[in-house]
C-alpha positions in Angstrom: 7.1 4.9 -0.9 6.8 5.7 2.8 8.0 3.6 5.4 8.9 3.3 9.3 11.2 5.6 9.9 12.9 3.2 12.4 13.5 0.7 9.3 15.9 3.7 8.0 17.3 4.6 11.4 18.6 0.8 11.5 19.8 0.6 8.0 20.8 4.2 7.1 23.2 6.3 8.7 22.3 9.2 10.9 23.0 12.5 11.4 22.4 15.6 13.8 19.7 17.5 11.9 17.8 20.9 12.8 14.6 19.8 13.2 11.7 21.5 11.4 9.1 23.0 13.6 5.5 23.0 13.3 4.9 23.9 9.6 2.4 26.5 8.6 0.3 25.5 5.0 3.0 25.5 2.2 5.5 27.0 4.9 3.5 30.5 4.3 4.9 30.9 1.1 2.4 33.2 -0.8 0.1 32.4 -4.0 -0.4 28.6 -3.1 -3.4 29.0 -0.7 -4.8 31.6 -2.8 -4.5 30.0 -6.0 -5.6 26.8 -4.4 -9.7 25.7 -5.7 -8.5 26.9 -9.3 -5.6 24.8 -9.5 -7.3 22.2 -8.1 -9.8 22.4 -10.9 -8.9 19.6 -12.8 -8.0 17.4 -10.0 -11.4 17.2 -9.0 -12.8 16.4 -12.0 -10.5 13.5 -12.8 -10.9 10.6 -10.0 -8.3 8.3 -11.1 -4.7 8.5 -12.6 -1.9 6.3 -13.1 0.9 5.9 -10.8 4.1 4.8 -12.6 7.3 2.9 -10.2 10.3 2.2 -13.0 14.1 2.8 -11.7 17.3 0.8 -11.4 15.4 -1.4 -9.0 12.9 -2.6 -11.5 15.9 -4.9 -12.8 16.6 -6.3 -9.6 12.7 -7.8 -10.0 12.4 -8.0 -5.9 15.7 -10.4 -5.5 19.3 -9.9 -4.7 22.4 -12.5 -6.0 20.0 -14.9 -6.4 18.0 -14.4 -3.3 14.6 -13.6 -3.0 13.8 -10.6 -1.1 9.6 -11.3 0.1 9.2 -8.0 1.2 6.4 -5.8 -0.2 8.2 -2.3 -1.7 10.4 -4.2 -4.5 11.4 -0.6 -5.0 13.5 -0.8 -1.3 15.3 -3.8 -2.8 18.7 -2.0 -1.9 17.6 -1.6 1.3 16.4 -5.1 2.0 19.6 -6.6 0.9 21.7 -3.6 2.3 24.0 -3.0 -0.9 26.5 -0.3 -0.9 25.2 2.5 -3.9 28.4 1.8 -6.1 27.6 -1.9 -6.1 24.0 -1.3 -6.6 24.4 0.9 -9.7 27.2 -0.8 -11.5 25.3 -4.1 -10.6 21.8 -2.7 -12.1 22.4 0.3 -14.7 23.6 -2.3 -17.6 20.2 -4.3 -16.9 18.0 -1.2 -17.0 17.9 -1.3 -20.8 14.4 0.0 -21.7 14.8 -1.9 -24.5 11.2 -2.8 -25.3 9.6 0.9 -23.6 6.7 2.4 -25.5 5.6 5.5 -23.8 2.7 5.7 -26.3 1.4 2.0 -25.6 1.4 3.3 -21.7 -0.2 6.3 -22.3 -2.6 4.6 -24.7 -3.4 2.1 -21.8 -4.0 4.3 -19.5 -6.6 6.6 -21.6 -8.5 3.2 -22.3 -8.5 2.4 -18.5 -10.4 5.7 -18.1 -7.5 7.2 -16.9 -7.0 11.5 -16.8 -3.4 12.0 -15.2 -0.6 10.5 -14.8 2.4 10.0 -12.3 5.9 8.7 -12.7 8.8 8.4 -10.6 11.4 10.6 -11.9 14.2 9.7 -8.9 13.6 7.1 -5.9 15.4 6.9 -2.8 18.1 5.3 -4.1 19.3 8.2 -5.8 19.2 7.5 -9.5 16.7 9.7 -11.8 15.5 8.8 -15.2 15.4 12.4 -16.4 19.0 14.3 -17.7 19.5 16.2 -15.1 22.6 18.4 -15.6 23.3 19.2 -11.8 27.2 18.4 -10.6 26.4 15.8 -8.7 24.5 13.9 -11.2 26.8 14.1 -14.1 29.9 12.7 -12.1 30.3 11.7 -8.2 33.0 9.4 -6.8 29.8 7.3 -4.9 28.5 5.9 -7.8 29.8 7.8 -11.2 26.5 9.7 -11.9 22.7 9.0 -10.9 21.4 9.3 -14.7 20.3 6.1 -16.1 18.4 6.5 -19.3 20.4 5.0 -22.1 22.6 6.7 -24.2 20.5 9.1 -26.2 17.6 9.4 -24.1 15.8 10.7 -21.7 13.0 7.6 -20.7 11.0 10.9 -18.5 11.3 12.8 -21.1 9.4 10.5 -23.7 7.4 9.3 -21.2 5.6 12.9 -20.5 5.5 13.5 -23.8 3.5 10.8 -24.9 1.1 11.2 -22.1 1.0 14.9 -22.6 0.2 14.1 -26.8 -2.8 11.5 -25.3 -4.0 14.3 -23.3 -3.1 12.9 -19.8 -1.9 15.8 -17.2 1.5 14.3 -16.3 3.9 15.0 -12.9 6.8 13.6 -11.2 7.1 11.5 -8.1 10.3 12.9 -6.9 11.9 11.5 -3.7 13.6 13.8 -1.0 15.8 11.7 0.4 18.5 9.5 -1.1 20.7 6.6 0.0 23.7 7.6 -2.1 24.2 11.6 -1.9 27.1 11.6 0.7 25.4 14.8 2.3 22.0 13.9 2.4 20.2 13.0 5.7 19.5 9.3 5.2 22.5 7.6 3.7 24.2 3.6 3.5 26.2 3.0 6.8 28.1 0.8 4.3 29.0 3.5 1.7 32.3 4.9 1.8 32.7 7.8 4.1 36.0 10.0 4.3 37.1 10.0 7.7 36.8 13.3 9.8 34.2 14.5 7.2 30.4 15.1 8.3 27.6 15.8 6.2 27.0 19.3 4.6 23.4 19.3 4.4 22.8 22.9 2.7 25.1 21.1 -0.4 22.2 18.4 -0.8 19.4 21.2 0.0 20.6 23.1 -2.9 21.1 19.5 -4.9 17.2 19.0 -4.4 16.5 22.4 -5.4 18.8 22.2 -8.5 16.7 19.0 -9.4 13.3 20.2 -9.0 14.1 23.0 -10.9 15.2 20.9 -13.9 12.0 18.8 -14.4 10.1 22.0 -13.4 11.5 24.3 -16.5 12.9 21.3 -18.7 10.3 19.5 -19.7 7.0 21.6 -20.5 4.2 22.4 -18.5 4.3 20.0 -15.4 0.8 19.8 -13.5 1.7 17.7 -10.4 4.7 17.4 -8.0 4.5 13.9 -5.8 7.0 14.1 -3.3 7.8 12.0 -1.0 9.3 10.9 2.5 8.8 12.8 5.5 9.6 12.1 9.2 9.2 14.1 12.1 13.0 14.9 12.1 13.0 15.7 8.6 10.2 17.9 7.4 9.1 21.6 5.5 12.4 23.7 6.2 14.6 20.8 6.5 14.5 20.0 2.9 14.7 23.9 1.8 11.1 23.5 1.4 10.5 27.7 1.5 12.7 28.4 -1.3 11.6 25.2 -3.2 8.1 26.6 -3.5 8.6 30.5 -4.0 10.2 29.6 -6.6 8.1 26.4 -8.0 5.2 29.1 -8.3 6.6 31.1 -10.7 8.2 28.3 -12.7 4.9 26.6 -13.0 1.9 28.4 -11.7 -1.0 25.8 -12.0 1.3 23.2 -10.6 -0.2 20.9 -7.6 2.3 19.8 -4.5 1.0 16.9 -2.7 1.8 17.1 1.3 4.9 15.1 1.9 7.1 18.1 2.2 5.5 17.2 5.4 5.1 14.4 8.0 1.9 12.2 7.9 0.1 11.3 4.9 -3.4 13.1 5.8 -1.6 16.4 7.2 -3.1 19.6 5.4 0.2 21.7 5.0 0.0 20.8 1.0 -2.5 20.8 -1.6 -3.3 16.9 -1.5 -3.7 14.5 1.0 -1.7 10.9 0.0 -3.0 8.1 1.7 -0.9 4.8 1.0 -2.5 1.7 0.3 -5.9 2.4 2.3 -8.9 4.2 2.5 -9.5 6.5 5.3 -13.0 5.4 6.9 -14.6 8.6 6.8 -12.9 10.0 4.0 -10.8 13.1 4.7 -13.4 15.6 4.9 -12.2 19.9 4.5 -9.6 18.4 2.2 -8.3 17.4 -1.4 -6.7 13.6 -1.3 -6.0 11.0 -3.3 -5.1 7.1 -2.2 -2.7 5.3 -4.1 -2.5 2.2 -4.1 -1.2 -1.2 -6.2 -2.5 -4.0 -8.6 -0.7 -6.5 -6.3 1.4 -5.5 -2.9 4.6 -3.8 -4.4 5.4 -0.6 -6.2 8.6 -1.3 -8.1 8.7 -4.3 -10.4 8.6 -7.8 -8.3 8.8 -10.8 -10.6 7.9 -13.1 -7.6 5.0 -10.9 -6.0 2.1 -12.9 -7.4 -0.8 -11.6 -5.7 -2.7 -9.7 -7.9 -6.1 -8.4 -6.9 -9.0 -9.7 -8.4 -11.2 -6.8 -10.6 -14.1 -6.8 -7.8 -11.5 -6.0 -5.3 -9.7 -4.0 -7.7 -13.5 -1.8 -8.4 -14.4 -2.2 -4.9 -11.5 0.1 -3.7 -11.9 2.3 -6.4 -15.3 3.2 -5.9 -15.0 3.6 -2.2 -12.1 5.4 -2.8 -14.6 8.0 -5.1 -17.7 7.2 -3.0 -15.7 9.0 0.1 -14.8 12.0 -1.8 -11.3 10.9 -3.1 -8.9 9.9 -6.5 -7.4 6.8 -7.1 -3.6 6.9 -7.9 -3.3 3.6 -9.3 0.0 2.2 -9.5 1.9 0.1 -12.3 5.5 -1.3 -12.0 7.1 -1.7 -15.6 10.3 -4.0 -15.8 13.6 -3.0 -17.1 13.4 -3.6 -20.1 10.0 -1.4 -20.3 7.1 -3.8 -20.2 3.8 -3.4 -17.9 3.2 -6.5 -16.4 0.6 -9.1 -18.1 -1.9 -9.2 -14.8 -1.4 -5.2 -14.7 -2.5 -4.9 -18.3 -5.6 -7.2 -18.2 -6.8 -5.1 -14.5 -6.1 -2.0 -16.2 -8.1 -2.8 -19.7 -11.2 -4.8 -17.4 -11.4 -1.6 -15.6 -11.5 0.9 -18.8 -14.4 -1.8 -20.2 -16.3 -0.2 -17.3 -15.7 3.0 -17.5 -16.1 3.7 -20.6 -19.8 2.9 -19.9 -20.0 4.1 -16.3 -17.6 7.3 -16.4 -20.2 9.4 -15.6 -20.5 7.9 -12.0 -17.0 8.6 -11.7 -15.7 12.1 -13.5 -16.4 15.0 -11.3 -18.8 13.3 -8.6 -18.3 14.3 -4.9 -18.9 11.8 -1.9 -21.6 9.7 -0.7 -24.3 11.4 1.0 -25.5 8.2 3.0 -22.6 7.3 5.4 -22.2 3.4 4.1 -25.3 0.8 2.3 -25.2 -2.7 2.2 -25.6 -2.9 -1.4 -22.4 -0.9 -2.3 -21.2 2.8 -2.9 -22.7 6.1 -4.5 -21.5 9.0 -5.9 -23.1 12.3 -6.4 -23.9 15.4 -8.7 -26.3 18.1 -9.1 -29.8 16.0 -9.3 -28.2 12.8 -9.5 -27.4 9.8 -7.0 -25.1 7.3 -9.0 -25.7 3.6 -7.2 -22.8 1.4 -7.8 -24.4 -2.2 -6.8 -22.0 -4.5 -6.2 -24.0 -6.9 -4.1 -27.3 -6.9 -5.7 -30.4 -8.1 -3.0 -31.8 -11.7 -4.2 -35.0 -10.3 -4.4 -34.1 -7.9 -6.8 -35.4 -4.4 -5.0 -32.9 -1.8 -4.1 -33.5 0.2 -0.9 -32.3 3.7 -1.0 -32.3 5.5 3.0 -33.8 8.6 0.8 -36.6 10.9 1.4 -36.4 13.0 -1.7 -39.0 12.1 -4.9 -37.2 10.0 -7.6 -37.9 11.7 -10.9 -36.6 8.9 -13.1 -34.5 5.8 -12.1 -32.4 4.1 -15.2 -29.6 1.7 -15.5 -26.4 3.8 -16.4 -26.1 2.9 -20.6 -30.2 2.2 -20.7 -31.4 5.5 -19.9 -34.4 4.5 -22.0 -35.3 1.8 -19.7 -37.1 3.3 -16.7 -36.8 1.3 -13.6 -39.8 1.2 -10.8 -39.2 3.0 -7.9 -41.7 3.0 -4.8 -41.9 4.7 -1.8 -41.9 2.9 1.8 -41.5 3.3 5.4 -37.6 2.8 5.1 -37.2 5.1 1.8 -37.0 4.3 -1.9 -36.8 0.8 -3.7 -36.0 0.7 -6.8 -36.4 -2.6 -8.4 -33.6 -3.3 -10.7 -33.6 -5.4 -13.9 -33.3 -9.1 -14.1 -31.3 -9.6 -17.6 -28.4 -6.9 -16.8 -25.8 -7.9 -19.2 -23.1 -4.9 -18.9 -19.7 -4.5 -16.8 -20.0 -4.9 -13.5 -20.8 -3.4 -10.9 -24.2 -2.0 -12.3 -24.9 1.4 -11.9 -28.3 2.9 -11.4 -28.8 6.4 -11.5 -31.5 8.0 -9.1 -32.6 11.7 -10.5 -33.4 14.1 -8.0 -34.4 17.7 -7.6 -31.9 19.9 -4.8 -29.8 18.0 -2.4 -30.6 14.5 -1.0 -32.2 14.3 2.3 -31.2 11.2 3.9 -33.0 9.2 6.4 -31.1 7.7 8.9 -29.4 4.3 7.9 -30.8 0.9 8.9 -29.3 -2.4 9.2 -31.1 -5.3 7.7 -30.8 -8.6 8.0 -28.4 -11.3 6.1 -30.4 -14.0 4.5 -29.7 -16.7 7.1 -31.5 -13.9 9.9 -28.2 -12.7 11.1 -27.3 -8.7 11.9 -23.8 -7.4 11.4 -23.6 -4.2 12.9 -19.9 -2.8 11.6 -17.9 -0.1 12.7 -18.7 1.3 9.0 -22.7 2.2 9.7 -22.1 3.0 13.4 -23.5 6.1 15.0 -20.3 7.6 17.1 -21.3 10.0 19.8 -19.6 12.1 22.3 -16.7 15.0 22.7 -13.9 12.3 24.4 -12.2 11.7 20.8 -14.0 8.4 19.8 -13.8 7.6 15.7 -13.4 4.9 13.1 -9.7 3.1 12.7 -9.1 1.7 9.1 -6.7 0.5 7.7 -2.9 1.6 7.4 -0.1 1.4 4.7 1.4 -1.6 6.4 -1.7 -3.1 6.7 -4.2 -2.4 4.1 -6.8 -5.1 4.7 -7.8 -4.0 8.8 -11.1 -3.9 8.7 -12.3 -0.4 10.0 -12.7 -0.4 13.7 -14.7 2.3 16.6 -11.2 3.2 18.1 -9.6 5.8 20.5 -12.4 5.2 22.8 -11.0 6.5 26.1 -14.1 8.5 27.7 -17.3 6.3 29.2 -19.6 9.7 28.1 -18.4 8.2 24.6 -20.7 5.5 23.0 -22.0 4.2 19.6 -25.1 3.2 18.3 -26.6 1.4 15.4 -30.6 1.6 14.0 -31.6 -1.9 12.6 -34.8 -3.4 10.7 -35.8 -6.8 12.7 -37.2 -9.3 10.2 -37.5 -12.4 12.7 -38.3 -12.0 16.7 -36.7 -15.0 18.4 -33.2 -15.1 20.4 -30.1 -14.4 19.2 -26.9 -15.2 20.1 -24.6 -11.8 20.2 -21.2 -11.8 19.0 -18.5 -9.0 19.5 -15.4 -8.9 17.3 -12.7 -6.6 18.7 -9.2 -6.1 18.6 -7.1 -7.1 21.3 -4.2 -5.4 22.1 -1.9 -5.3 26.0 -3.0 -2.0 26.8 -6.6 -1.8 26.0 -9.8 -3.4 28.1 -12.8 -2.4 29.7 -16.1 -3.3 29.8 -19.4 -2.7 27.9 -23.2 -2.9 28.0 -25.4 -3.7 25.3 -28.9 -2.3 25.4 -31.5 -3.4 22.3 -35.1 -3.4 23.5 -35.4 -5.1 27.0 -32.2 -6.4 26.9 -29.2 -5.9 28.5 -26.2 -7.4 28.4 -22.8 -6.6 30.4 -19.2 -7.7 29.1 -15.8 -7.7 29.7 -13.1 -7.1 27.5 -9.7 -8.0 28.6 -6.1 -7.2 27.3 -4.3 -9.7 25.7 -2.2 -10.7 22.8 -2.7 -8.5 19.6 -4.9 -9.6 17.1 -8.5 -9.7 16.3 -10.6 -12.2 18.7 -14.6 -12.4 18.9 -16.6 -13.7 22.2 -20.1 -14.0 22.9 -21.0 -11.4 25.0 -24.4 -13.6 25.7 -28.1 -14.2 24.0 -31.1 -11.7 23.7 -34.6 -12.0 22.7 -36.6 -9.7 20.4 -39.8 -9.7 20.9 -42.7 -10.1 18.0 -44.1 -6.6 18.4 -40.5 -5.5 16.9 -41.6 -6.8 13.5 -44.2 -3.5 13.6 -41.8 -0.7 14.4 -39.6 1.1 11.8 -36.7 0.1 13.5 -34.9 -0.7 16.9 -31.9 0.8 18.6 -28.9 -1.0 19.9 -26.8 1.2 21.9 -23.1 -0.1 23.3 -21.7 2.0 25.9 -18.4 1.9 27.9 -18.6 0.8 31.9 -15.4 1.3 32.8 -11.9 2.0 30.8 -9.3 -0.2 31.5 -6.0 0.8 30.2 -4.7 3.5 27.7 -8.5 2.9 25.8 -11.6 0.3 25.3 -11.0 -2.7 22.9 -11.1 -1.3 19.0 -14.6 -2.6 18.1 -14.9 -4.1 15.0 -18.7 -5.6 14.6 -21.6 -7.3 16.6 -23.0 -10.1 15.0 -26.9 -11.2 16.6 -27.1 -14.6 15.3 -30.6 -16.1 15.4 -30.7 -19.3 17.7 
């Protein structure tokens, strides 16, 4: 997966490249923009696929001669313990045995966990594919002998396609563009043998990638996506032959989809898919197709020592946000060597189909949330119906809905018998939901409308000790100087989202809140502190004001009290009460990354 490029600039060898410039949409090649909503047909409907890691570095299992390598990205294992390629492969290739590999018990799996496509790495950066592939290099090379790894006999992506193809999965390959061994690629081992006086002959390995491509794009069938990755700035579009790669990918297989890492930056447009790693973009990525993908626990490729497996409400909670914003879950798995899915991975993955196979219908062909975040949870959207996926139920049991439009019929998703009561009030629709639900979590309740949902405008209630969190997530951002959220990123996927690149005092943010108690309240701001950001703001809720300053510092996230208002009792009778934050002055490169004001009743 994709890294720091720095990490391979200290590790890899260099070379002088020519430099792709600015890249137009699929380098201009004709037919993909054209053919673009119809391809994507089926992408759209599905929501969630299966990401498969398995290579020679699934037998390493995260470690190295005995060491254990903590590092998330098992898959980099060769990298983290910097092993020349020939050591690597003779090391690894008799472990990779497949011995107990059941394509149909994958593909099986992954139909019961609801899943409608599939992904599987058919080469990593380390150079070895589990397809045949018959190109020069690959049958014989003095580096490492030959990058094919299957066993004698067979072709492990071969059988794997197939059985997903025969369980009626779309399949594609994840196919990596650069490589650690090829001795005339762009990134290779410092440590490798190099014949002196010889430099790299970078059109060889162009035409090496093209050769490959080619094979799993006219070998094996119809193929319906092509995952590629690693980009940099220095290596990007026309660097890796990326022109004639897609001419001629076209014609091979028409329908095919190319996600955007021919390119640099996971959310650039220049492909068909966006391919954000390990987070969910805030705002979603909207004017484009994407798809996050993302793991069961923090590493790719097999890691028998990497433990930390998300718990199924985490697991549903970034899958449904992931869907609620308009996006698909690529959801990864990282088989051992000998071919087994990982116990953990298999209970997530079956807890997960238990719900869909109820609940699909809140999932399969919805498009994002029309209210821009709820307390409660996450909905998803079709023609005349709101699907509300409640994951943190009110204790009085009454769902309230920011909607204006008439609610025809309200029902638990799996009860549409059961009618649930819906009211009208000042702040939109309750619905009140049922006391005895005894399905998979999270519940969802679908709201049948007529035409599109109008919205009110979002209000924050209180917590049930009288305290108001204002996020970044259900903040109003205002002004032309660049201000927007900051979420998380692939090397840190649990940042909370943040009001960021704030550099222009005509800039502020604002938040419309329900007051349930007058009385004072202590006010809290959690920011992000970092040596070139500071400033300071003002607070304005009703008669207050409040003035603070927020200094640079060390990195990390800090809260201060910013001081103690008082809201009076004739706020109880209004339908709701600004608070504004606005920038004084801009210290620095930008303001402090705001994260959320607490008012804590005193």
């Amino acid at each position: 997966m994709k890294k720091h490029t720095l990490l391979l600039i200290l590790l890899l060898g260099t070379a002088s490249y020519n430099f792709a410039q600015e890249s137009k949409p699929y380098e201009g090649v004709a037919g993909w923009a054209e053919t673009k909503d119809q391809r994507l047909k089926w992408f759209r409907e599905a929501r969630f696929g299966l990401f498969i890691h398995w290579g020679l570095y699934s037998a390493a299992g995260g470690s190295w001669n005995g060491k254990v390598y903590p590092q998330h990205y098992a898959e980099w294992i060769q990298n983290w313990a910097n092993v020349p390629s020939k050591e690597y492969g003779e090391t690894l290739k008799p472990k990779f045995t497949a011995a107990k590999f059941k394509p149909e018990e994958w593909a099986s799996l992954a139909k019961e966990a609801g899943m409608k496509y599939m992904v599987i790495t058919s080469r990593h950066h380390e150079g070895f594919n589990i397809f045949n592939s018959k190109a020069p290099y690959s049958l014989n090379n003095p580096v490492t002998g030959g990058t094919n790894i299957s066993p004698k006999g067979r072709d492990l992506y071969g059988e794997t396609i197939s059985a997903f193809r025969k369980a009626g999965l779309k399949t594609g390959a994840y196919y990596s563009l650069i490589d650690w061994q090829h001795p005339d690629a762009y990134h290779t081992f410092k440590i490798n043998p190099v014949i002196s006086g010889s430099k790299p002959n970078h059109e060889v390995y162009k035409n090496y990638l093209y050769d490959q491509i080619k094979e799993l794009a006219t070998n094996y069938g119809k193929m319906d996506v092509l995952w590629l990755d690693y980009s940099s700035k220095d290596t990007q579009g026309e660097t890796w032959g990326t022109k004639r790669i897609l001419t001629d990918l076209k014609k091979w297989q028409p329908g095919i989809i190319v996600n955007n890492r021919f390119w640099d930056g996971l959310e650039n447009k220049n492909g068909d898919i966006g391919t954000p790693e390990k987070y969910v973009p805030p705002a979603g990525l909207p004017g484009m197709d994407w798809e996050v993908n993302h793991t069961m626990n923090e590493s790719y490729g097999y890691s028998d020592h990497d433990q930390n497996w998300k718990s199924y409400d985490k697991m549903m909670n970034l899958f449904l946000e992931t869907v609620s914003k308009g996006g698909n879950l690529l959801l990864n798995i990282g088989p051992d060597a000998a071919g087994q899915i990982p116990a953990p991975a298999v209970k997530i993955l079956k807890e997960i189909g238990t719900w869909m196979k109820v609940n699909n219908e809140a999932v399969y062909g919805t498009s994002a949330s029309p209210f821009q975040s709820t307390d409660w949870g996450y909905c998803t959207q079709k023609p005349g119906k709101l699907y509300l996926e409640i994951f943190n139920a009110p204790a009085n049991g009454v769902l309230e809905v920011p909607l204006s439009s008439a609610i025809h019929k309200a029902y638990v998703l799996g009860a549409k018998g059961k009618m649930l009561t819906v009211k009208t009030t000042g702040n939109g629709k309750t619905i009140q939901l049922p006391a005895d639900f005894q399905g998979p979590k999270p519940m969802v309740v679908v709201a049948e409308i007529k035409g599109a949902p109008a919205v009110l405008a979002d209000k924050v209630n209180s917590l049930k000790d009288g305290s108001i969190v204002l996020t970044a997530n259900n903040a109003k951002l205002t002004g032309t100087g660049g201000i927007k959220l900051k979420g998380a990123s692939t090397h840190d996927p649990n940042r909370p989202n943040t009001i960021a690149f704030w550099t222009d005092k005509n800039d502020h943010a604002f938040w419309d809140l329900k007051i349930q108690k007058p009385g004072k309240y202590k006010v809290l701001v959690n920011y992000f502190s970092a040596a070139n950001a500071a400033g300071t703001f003002s607070l304005s809720l009703e008669n207050n004001m409040l003035n603070c300053i927020v200094p640079a510092g060390d990195e990390g996230f800090k809260e201060m009290e910013a001081g103690v208002i008082e809201i009076s009792q004739q706020a109880l009778g209004t339908a709701s009460l600004r608070l504004e934050l606005k920038a004084g002055k801009v210290d620095g490169k930008s303001m402090p990354e705001i994260s959320r004001i607490t008012l804590k009743p005193i």
